[in-house]
C-alpha positions in Angstrom: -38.2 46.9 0.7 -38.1 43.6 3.0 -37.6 40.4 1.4 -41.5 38.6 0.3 -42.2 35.9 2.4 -45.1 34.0 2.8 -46.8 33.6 6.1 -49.6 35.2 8.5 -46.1 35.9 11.4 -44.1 37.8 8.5 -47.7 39.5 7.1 -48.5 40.8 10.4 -45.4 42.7 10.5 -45.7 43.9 7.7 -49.3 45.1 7.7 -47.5 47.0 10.8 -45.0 48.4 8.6 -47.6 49.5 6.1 -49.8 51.2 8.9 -46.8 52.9 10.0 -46.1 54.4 6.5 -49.6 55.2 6.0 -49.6 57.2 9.1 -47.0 60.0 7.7 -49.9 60.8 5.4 -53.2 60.8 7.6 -51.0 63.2 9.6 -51.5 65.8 7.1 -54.1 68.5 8.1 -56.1 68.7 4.5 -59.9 68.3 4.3 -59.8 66.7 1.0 -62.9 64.4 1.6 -61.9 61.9 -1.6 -58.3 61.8 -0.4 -59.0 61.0 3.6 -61.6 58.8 2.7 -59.0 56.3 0.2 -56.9 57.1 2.9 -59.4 55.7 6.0 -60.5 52.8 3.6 -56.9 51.4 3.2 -56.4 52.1 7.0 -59.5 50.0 7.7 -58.4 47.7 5.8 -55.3 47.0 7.3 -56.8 47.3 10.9 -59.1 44.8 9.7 -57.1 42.4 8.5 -54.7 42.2 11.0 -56.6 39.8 13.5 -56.8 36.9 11.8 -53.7 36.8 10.4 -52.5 34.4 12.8 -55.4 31.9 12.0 -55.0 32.1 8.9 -50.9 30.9 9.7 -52.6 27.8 10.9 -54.8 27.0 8.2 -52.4 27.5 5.2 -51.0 23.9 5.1 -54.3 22.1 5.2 -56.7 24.8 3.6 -55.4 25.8 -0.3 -58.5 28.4 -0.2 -56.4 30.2 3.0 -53.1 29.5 1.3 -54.3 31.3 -2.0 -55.5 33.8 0.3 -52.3 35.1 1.9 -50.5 34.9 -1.4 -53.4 37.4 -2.9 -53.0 39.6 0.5 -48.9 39.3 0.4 -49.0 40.6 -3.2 -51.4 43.4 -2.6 -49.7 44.3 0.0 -46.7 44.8 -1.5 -48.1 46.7 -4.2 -50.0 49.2 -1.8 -46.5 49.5 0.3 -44.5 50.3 -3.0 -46.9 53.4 -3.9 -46.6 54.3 -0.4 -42.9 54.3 -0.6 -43.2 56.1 -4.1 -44.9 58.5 -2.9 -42.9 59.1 0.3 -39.7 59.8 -1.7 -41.2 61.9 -4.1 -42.7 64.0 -0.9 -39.5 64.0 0.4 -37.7 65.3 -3.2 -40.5 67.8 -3.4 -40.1 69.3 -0.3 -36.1 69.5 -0.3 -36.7 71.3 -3.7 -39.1 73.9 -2.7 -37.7 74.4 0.8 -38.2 74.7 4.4 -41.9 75.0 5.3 -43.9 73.6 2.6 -46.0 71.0 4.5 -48.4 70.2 1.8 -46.1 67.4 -0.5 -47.9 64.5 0.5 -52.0 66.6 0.2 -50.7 67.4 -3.6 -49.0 63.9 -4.3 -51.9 61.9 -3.1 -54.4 64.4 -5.1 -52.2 63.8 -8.1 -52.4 59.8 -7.8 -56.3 60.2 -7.4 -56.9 62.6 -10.7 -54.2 61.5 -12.8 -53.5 57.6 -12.0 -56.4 56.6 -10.4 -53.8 53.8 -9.0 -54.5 54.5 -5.3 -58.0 53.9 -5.5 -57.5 50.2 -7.6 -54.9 49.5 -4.9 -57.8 49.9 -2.4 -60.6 48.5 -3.6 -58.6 45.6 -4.5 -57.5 45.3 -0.7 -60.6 46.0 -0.2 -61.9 42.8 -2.0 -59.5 40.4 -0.6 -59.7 41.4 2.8 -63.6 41.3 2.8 -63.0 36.9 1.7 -61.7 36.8 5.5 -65.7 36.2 6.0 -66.0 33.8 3.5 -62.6 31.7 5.0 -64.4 31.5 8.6 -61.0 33.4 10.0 -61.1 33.8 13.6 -59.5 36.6 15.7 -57.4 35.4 18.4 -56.4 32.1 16.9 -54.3 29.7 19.2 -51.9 27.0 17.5 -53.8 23.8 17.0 -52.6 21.0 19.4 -54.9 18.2 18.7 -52.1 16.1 17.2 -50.6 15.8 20.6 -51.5 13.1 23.3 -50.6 14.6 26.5 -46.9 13.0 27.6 -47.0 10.5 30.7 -44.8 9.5 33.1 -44.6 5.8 31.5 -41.7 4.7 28.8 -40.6 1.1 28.1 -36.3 1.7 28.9 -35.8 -0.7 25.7 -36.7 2.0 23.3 -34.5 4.3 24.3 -30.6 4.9 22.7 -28.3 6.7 23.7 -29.4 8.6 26.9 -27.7 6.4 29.8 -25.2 9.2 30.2 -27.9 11.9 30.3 -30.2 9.8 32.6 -27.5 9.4 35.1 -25.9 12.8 35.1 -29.8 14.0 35.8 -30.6 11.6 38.4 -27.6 12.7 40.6 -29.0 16.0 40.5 -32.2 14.8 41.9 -30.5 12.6 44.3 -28.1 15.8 45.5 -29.8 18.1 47.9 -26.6 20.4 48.5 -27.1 22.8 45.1 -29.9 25.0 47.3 -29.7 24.7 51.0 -31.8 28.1 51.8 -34.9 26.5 50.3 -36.7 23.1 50.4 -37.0 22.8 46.8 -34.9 22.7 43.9 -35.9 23.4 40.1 -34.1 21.8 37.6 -34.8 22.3 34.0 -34.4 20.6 31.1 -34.1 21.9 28.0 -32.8 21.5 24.1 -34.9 22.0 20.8 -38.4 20.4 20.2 -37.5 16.7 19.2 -34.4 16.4 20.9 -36.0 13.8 23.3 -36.3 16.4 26.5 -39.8 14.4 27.8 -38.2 10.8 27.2 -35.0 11.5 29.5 -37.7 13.0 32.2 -39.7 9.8 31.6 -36.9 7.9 32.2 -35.5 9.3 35.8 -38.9 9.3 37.0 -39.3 6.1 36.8 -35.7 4.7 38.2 -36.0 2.8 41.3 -33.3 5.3 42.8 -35.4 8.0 42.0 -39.0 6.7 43.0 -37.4 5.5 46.2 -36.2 9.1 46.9 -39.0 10.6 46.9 -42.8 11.0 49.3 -44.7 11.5 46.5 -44.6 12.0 43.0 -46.5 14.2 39.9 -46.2 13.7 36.6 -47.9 17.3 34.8 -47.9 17.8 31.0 -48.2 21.7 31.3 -47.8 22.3 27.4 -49.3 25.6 25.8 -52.1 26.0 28.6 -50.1 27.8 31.7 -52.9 28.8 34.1 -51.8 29.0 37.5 -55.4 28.2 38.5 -55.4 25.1 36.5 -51.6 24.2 37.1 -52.3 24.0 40.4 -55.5 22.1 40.7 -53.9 19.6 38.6 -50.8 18.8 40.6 -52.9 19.2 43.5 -55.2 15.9 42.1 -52.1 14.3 41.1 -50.7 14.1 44.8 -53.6 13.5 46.7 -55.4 11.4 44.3 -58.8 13.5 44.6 -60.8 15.2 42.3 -61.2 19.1 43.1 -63.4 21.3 41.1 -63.1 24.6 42.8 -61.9 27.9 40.9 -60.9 29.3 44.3 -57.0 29.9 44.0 -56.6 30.6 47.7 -58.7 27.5 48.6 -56.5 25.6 45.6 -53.4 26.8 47.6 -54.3 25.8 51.1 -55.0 22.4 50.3 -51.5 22.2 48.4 -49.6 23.1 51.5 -51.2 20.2 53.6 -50.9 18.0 50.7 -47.1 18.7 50.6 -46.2 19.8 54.5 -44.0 17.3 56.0 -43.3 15.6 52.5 -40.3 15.3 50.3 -41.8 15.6 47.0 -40.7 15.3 43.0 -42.6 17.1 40.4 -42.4 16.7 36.6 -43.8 19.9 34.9 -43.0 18.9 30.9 -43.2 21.3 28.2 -42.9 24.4 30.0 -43.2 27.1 27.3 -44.2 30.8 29.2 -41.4 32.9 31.0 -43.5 35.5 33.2 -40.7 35.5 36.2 -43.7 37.1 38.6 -46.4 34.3 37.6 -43.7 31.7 38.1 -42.8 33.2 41.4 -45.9 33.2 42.5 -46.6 29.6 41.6 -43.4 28.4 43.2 -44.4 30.0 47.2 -47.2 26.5 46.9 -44.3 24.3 47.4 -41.5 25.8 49.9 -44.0 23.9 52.6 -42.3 20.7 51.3 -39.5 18.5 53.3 -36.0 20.2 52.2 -34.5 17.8 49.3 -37.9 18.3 47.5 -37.4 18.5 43.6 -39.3 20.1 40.7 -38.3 18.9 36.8 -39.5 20.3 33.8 -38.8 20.4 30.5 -38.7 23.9 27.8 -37.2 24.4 24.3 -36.2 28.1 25.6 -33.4 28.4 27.5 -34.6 31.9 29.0 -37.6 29.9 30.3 -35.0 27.4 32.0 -33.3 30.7 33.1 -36.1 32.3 34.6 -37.5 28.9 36.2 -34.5 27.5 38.0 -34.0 28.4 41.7 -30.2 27.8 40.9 -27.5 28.1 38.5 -28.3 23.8 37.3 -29.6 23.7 33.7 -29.8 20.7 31.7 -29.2 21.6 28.3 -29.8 18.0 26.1 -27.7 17.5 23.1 -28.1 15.7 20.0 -27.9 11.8 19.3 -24.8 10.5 17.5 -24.7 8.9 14.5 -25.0 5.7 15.8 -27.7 5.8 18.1 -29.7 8.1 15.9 -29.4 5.0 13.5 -30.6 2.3 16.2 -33.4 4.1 16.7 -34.4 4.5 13.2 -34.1 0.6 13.0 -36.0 0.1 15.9 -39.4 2.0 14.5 -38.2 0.5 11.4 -39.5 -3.1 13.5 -35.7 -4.2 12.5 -31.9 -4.4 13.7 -28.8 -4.2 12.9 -28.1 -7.5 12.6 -31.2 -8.0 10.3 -29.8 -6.0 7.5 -27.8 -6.4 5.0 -24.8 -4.2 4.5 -26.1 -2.5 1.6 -29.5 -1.3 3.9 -27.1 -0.7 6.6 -25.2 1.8 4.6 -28.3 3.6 3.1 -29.5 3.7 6.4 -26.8 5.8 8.0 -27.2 7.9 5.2 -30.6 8.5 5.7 -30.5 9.1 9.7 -27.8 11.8 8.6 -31.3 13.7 7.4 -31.9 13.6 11.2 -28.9 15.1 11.9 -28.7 13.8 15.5 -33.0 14.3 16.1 -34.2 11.5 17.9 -37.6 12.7 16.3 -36.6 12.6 13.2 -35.2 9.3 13.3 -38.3 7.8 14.7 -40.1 9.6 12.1 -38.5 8.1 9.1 -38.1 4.8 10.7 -41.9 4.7 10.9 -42.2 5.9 7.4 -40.1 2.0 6.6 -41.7 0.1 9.4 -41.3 -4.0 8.2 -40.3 -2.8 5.2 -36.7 -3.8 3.7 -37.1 -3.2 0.0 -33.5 -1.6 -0.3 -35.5 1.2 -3.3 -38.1 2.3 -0.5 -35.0 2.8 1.2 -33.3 4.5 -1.4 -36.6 6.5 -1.9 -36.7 8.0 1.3 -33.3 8.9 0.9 -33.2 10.7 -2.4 -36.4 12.4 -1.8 -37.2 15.8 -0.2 -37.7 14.7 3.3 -40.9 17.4 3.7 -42.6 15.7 0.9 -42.9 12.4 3.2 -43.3 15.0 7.0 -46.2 16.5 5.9 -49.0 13.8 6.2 -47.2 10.8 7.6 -45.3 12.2 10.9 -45.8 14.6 13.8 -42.4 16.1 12.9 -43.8 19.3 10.7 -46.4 19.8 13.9 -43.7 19.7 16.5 -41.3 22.2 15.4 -44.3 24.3 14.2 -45.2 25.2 17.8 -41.6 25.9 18.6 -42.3 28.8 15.3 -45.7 29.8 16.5 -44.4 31.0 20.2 -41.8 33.1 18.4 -42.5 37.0 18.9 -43.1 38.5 15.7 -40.1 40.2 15.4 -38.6 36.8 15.3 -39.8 35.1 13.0 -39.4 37.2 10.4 -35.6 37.0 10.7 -35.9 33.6 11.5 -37.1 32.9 8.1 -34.7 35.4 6.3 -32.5 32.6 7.1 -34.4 30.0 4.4 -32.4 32.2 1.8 -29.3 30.4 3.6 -28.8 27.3 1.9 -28.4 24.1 4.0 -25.6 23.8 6.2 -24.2 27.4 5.7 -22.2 28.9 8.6 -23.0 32.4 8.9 -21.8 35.2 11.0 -23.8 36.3 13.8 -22.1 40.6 12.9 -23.2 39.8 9.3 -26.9 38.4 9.9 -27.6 41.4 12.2 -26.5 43.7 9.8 -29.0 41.8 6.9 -31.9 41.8 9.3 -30.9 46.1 9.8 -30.9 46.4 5.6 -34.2 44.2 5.7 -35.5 46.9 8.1 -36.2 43.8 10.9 -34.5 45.6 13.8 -36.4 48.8 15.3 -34.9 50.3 18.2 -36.2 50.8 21.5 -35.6 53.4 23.7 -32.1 54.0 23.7 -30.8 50.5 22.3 -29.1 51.2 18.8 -30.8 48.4 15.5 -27.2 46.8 16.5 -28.2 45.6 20.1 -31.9 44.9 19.1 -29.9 42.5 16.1 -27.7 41.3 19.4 -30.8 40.4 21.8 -32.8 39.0 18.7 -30.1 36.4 17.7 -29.4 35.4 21.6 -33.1 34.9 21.6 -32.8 32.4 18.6 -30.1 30.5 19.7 -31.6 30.1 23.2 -34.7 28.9 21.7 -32.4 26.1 19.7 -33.3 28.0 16.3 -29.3 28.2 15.8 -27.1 26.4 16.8 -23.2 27.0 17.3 -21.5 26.0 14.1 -18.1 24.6 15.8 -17.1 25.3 19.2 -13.9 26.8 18.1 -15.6 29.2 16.2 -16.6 32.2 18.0 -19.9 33.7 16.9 -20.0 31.5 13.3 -23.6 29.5 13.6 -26.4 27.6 11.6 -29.1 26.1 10.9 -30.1 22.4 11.8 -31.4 20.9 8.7 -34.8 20.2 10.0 -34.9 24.0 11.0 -33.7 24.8 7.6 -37.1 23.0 6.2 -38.9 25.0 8.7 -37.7 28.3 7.5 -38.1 27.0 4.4 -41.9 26.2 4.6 -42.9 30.0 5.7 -40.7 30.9 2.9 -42.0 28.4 0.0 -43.8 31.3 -1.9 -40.4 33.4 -1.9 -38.2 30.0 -2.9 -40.5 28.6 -5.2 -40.3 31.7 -7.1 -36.8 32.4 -7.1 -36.2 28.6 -8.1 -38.5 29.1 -11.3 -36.7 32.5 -12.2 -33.1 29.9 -12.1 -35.0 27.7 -14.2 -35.4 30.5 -16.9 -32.1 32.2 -17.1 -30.6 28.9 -17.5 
């Protein structure tokens, strides 16, 4: 039995896991008409319900109606998946007892449940009845994360706001300046790439504005590519962006064409920020638009996922950005705070490292809770913030919750179901990367795949997380001990709240 969490990701897998179980049975050869037709309600049901499991995702946090809706699906669930199991054992007792050969366990068991009980068909009409609210809800099939929060980056950024990135700005210009790292081609891909937050489209902002840089460099294209990765609409866009024209064509080849003789005989820089997809073929194909550029022609982008920086980069250069310090975290708190360091007094000063330590090196996050203060220097709003859940003050006030959302929505499903496991971890833990794959197998999270063993799948899963910035390596003298940033702690923790909340309660009562 897997762990109960809350969440349209985790429910989706599991209503997987529940068709799968349900199949053993509906692969019986019976023509009990009351039993196949429980049986096909409860697999409509599930087939039904599947689809808008991902809208429904969205919605929890700002609709209570959805959020009471998945808790009534996740419990019903669960109750239809433990009969299931029930009944699966006792098949399996049943026929070990009477032998090889007798096929009909599962036709008897099920008829039992249906005379005797009568608990199959309450389980199913009680599905039933909560899948059928889906209507009322407005769920839509298909959903896509909701990005209206976002304003589209730019290529502008005032240099004053920015702490602690001189080394990084420098160590990425030379790499634009360089034109040795890829001889055989004209251009050169160079990506960028660290958790959501981290401050990955502020560095790029910054070198493509340097005067070193913009004097480099024919033309320049700043693209905010973000969840939308059509190669149709990629293109037209950088296309407008260099020759300052509007073009309104759908043609790809005709799109193409006129993006050679924009860039033949021109040494080029283009910004592509927020890269999230990693098809190697589509990329590929993009990339043949700009070999017709002058050699020493560059293309910069940003991703959270390291395999998208993998597959992207026409050479072995990755840019992996690392986390603030301490200090710098703290001047930029101050500095959407609308104060400074020498405008505190030493008692703010002191609460205030203590609070950016919440940030835990996030440039985000500092900027976050700094805005949360802005003008104010009442040292118990300060002491507020600091003693208080920081998700209680995310959720309304800051884009924080939002950005590291999108980073969870993109994750397969497979994912994110062990990703949240990890909310049972408390904060700051160091786990084992052997131990957490052998969890996720007793959880049943790892199903092989061809000839890979659950141990491999466990393997490739966990790379996958850390590549994404999900985990993060504990101490570099420590080989395969990682955790949890504390703002992906809260993460986990908010597709878990149904799970936590409960288990905090049950504390509360055995105390």
């Amino acid at each position: 039995m897997a762990a109960k969490f809350e969440g349209g990701a985790y429910l989706s897998s599991f209503v997987d896991a529940v068709l799968e179980n349900l199949s053993s049975i509906l692969e019986e050869d019976d023509s009990s008409f009351e039993r196949n037709n429980l049986l096909a309600r409860l697999e409509k049901c599930l087939y039904d319900v599947r689809p808008v499991l991902d809208d429904a995702e969205l919605k929890q946090f700002t609709d209570k109606k959805v959020n009471k809706w998945l808790v009534d699906l996740h419990d019903t669930l669960y109750i239809a998946d433990d009969l299931l199991d029930e009944l699966s054992t006792k098949a399996g007792i049943d026929a070990t007892q009477k032998g090889p050969g007798n096929s009909s366990s599962w036709s008897r068991l099920v008829d039992s449940y249906i005379e005797d009980t009568g608990d199959l068909e309450r389980i199913v009409a009680r599905l039933d009845s909560v899948v059928a609210r889906k209507y009322y809800l407005r769920l839509k099939e298909g959903a896509k994360v909701d990005m209206s929060w976002r304003i589209p980056s730019a290529s502008l950024v005032v240099s004053s706001d920015i702490f602690g990135r001189d080394k990084d700005k420098e160590e990425v210009i030379k790499l634009l300046l360089n034109d040795t790292y890829h001889a055989e081609s004209p251009v050169t891909v160079i990506p960028i790439w660290g958790m959501g937050g981290i401050g990955k489209t502020t560095l790029a902002q910054l070198v493509y504005s340097d005067a070193k840089v913009v004097a480099k460099f024919d033309t320049r294209a700043w693209v905010c590519v973000a969840e939308n990765f059509d190669p149709v609409g990629l293109t037209r866009t950088i296309l407008q962006k260099i020759s300052h024209a509007s073009f309104n064509t759908d043609d790809f080849d005709s799109l193409q064409t006129r993006l050679k003789e924009a860039l033949t005989g021109k040494t080029f820089l283009v910004v592509l920020d927020d890269l999230w997809h990693d098809h190697k073929d589509t990329w590929e194909h993009i990339l043949k638009h700009f070999q017709h550029g002058n050699h020493g022609s560059k293309i910069l982008l940003t991703t959270r996922s390291e395999k998208v920086a993998s597959v992207v980069t026409t050479t072995e250069l990755h840019y992996q950005l690392s986390l603030l310090s301490g200090e710098d975290c703290l001047l930029v708190f101050l500095k959407q705070a609308h104060l400074s360091i020498d405008s505190i007094s030493p008692t703010l000063e002191k609460v205030g490292k203590d609070i950016v330590k919440k940030c835990d090196g996030l440039p985000l996050a500092a900027q976050g809770l700094g805005g949360l203060l802005r003008g104010n220097s009442d040292a118990k709003s300060w002491n507020l913030i600091l003693k208080s859940e920081i998700w209680e003050f995310f959720y309304d006030m800051i884009k924080i919750v939002p950005a590291l959302r999108i980073s969870y929505y993109y994750l397969p499903t497979c994912l994110k179901r062990c990703f949240v496991y990890c909310a049972l971890f408390s904060k700051d833990y160091e786990f084992d990367k052997g131990e957490l794959v052998l969890l996720w197998m007793a959880e049943n999270f790892l199903q092989p795949v061809g000839k890979k063993t659950p141990e491999e799948v466990g393997d490739e899963y966990f790379d996958e997380l850390v590549a994404r910035s999900f985990f993060q390596p504990a101490d570099s003298t420590k080989e395969n001990i990682f955790m949890l940033h504390d703002l992906m702690h809260d993460l986990a923790m908010i597709f878990a709240v149904e799970f936590y909340s409960r288990l905090k309660s049950m504390r509360k009562l055995m105390r």
